[in-house]
N, C-alpha and C positions, 0 to 999 in steps of 0.2 A: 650624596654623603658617602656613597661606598663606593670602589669601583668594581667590584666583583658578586657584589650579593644587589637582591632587589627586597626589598623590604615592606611588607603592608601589614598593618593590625585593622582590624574589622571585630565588632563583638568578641572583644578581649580574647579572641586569637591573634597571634602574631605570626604572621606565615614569610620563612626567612627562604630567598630563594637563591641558590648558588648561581651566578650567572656569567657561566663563560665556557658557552657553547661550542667554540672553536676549538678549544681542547677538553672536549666533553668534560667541563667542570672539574678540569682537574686541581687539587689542594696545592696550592705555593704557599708561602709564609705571609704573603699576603692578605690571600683569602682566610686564612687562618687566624693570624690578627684583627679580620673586619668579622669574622665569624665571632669571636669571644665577646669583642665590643658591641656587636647586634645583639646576642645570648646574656649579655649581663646588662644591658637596657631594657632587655626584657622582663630579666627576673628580676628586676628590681622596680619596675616599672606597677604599681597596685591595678591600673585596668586593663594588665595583661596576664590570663587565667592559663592558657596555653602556647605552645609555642610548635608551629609545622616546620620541620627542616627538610626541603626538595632541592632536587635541580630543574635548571633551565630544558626545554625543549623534550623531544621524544624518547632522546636516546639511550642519554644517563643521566646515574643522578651525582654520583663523581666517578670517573675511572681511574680515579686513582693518586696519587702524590706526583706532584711535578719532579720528575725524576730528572730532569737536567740542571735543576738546582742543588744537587744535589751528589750525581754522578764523580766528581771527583775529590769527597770528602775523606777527610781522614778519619781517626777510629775517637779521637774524643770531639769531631766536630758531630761524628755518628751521632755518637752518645748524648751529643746536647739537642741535636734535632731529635731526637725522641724523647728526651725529658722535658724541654721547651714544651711540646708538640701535649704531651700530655698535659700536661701541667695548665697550659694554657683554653684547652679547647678539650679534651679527650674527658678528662676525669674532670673538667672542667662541668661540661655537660651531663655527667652521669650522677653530681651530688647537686646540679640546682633545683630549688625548691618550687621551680614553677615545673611545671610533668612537658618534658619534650616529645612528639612524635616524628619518626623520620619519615617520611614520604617518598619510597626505592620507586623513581619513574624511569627505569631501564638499568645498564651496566653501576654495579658498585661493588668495586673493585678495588683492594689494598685501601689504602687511609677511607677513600669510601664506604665502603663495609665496617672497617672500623670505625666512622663517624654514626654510619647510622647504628649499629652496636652498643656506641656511646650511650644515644636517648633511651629512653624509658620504654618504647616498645616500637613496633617496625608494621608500617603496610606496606607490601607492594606491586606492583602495577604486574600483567599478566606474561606481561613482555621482557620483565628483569632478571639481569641473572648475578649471583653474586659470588664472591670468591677472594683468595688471600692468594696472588698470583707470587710473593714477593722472591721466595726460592729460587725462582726462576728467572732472577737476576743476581744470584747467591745476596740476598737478604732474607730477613725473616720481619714478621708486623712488627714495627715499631711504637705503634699509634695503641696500644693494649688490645691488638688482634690476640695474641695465643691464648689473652686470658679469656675474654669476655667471650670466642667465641667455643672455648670449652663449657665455659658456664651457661651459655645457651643451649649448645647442640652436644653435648657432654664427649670426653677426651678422647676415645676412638675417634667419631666421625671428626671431629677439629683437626685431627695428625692427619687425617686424611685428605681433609681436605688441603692445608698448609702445605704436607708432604707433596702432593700430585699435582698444586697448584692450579686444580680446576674449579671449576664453574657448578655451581647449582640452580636451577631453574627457580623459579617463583613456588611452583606447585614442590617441588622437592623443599624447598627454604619452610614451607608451611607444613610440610609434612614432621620435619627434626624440630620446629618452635623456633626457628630463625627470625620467622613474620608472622603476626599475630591473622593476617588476613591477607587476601590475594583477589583483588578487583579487575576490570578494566582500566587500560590507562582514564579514561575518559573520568573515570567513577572514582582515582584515586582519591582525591582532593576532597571530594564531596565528604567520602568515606571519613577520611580524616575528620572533616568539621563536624561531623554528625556524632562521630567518639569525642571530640572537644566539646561539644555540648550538653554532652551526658557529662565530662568532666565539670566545667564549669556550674551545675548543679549543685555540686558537694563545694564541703569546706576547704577551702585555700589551704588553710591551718595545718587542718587533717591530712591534706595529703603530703604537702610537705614533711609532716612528723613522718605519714609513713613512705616516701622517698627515701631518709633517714634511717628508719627499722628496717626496710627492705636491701638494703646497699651496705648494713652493718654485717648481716650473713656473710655477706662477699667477701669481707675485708678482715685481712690478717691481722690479729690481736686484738680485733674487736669482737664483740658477745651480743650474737643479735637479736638473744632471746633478752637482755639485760637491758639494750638498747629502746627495745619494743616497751619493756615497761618503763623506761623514762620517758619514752616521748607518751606512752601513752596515760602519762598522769600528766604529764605538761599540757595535755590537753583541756582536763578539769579548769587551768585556771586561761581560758580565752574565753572569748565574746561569741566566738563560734560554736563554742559548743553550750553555754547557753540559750543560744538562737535555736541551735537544732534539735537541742531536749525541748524547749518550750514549745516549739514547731510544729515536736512528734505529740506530745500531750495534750496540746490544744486542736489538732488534724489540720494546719495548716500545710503550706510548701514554707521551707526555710530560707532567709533572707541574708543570705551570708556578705558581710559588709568588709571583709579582710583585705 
C-alpha cells in the first residue's frame, strides 16, 4: 500500500515505520503524503488507541528533508513547502486525537526532529543524537522546528542549538525534556508499547479532550485555561466517563468502549 512506510497495528497500537534506509529515512513529499494518509487511518480508525512513529534500521530515524527536492526553489515555492509541509503532516500530528509517540532510533535531524516534536512525546534509543542542522545550508526549520523546539527545551538552548546547528545526544535530549526516556536500542520499542499500554487503559475520550486543553496553552489566541473547562465538562456528557465513575464506585477496572 505505501512505498516508503511499513505499517502494523497489534493490540490497538499502530506502529508506522518510515522505510528508506538508503537515505537514512529521509522526508520527500512522498513520504509525507503516505505519512498523513497512515496518521489519519489511524485516528480515525476506533481499534487504534496509539500510534508509534520509527524508522527503519539502526541508524536513523529520519535525517532529515530530501534536500534535492528542493535545492533549487524559489521564495514562494519555499513558502509553500513549509505551509504544505505543516499543514499536512506537522500540525497535522500534533492536534490528532489519538496520543502519538515518536520512536528516535538513531540520527533525527532537520524535518526529523521536527516530526518527532510533532507527536505528543519522544523516546529515544541510546545511540541518537538530534539537531536542527538547517543554518547550515542558510535555511532555517521550516516543519515548526523554531517553535516546538523552544516550547520543549525553552528559547536560549533552541537559538542555540538552531544557531550552532549541532547535535545533542540522547542523555543530553533527556536532560533539557527533549525525550521523555532514553533506553537501548534493542528496548526502544518494547518501551514504547509498555507506555501505550498504560495509555490504552484510560479513556479514549479523555485524552483526546486533553490533547485539546494541552495544545490550546500553545497556541496564539487561544485560552488554555477556558479550553480546559470546555473539554472538561464535554466530558460529563460521554459513555466514558460514565464507565469510569461507575468503575471507580463499584472497585472494578473500567471498560472503556470509545
Amino acid at each position: 500500500m505505501y512505498q516508503n512506510l511499513l505499517v502494523q497495528t497489534t493490540e490497538k497500537v499502530t506502529t508506522i515505520t518510515i522505510n528508506r534506509p538508503s537515505q537514512l529515512n529521509a522526508l520527500n513529499k512522498e513520504t509525507i503524503s503516505e505519512l498523513h494518509s497512515a496518521l489519519d487511518s489511524a485516528d480515525k480508525d476506533s481499534e487504534v488507541g496509539v500510534v508509534i512513529i520509527t524508522g527503519s534500521g539502526e541508524k536513523a530515524f529520519v535525517a532529515g528533508a530530501d534536500i534535492k527536492e528542493f535545492a533549487d526553489f524559489t521564495i514562494s515555492q519555499g513558502g509553500e513547502l513549509a505551509m504544505i509541509g505543516q499543514q499536512t503532516l506537522f500540525s497535522f500530528i500534533e492536534n490528532m486525537g489519538t496520543p502519538v509517540i515518536a520512536a528516535i532510533n538513531g540520527f533525527a535531524l532537520g524535518g526529523g526532529l521536527e516530526l518527532a516534536m510533532a507527536a505528543h512525546f519522544r523516546l529515544a534509543s541510546n545511540n541518537a543524537k538530534m539537531g536542527l542542522p538547517e543554518v547550515s545550508l542558510g535555511l532555517i526549520p521550516g516543519y515548526g522546528g523554531t517553535q516546538r523546539l523552544a516550547q520543549l527545551v525553552g528559547k536560549g538552548k533552541a537559538n542555540e542549538m538552531i544557531f550552532t546547528a549541532g547535535m545533542v545526544k540522547a542523555e543530553e535530549a533527556l536532560y533539557l525534556g527533549l525525550v521523555n526516556y532514553v533506553v537501548e536500542l534493542s528496548e526502544l520499542l518494547p518501551k514504547c508499547q509498555e507506555i501505550a499500554q498504560k495509555i490504552l487503559q484510560n479513556s479514549p475520550l479523555a485524552i483526546s479532550a486533553a490533547i485539546k486543553a494541552v495544545n490550546a496553552g500553545f497556541t496564539d489566541g487561544e485560552n488554555g485555561y477556558q479550553t480546559e473547562i470546555e473539554q472538561f465538562s464535554l466530558c460529563f456528557g460521554t459513555a466514558d466517563f460514565k464507565e469510569g465513575t461507575s468503575a471507580f464506585l463499584e472497585k472494578r477496572k473500567a471498560n472503556f468502549r470509545s
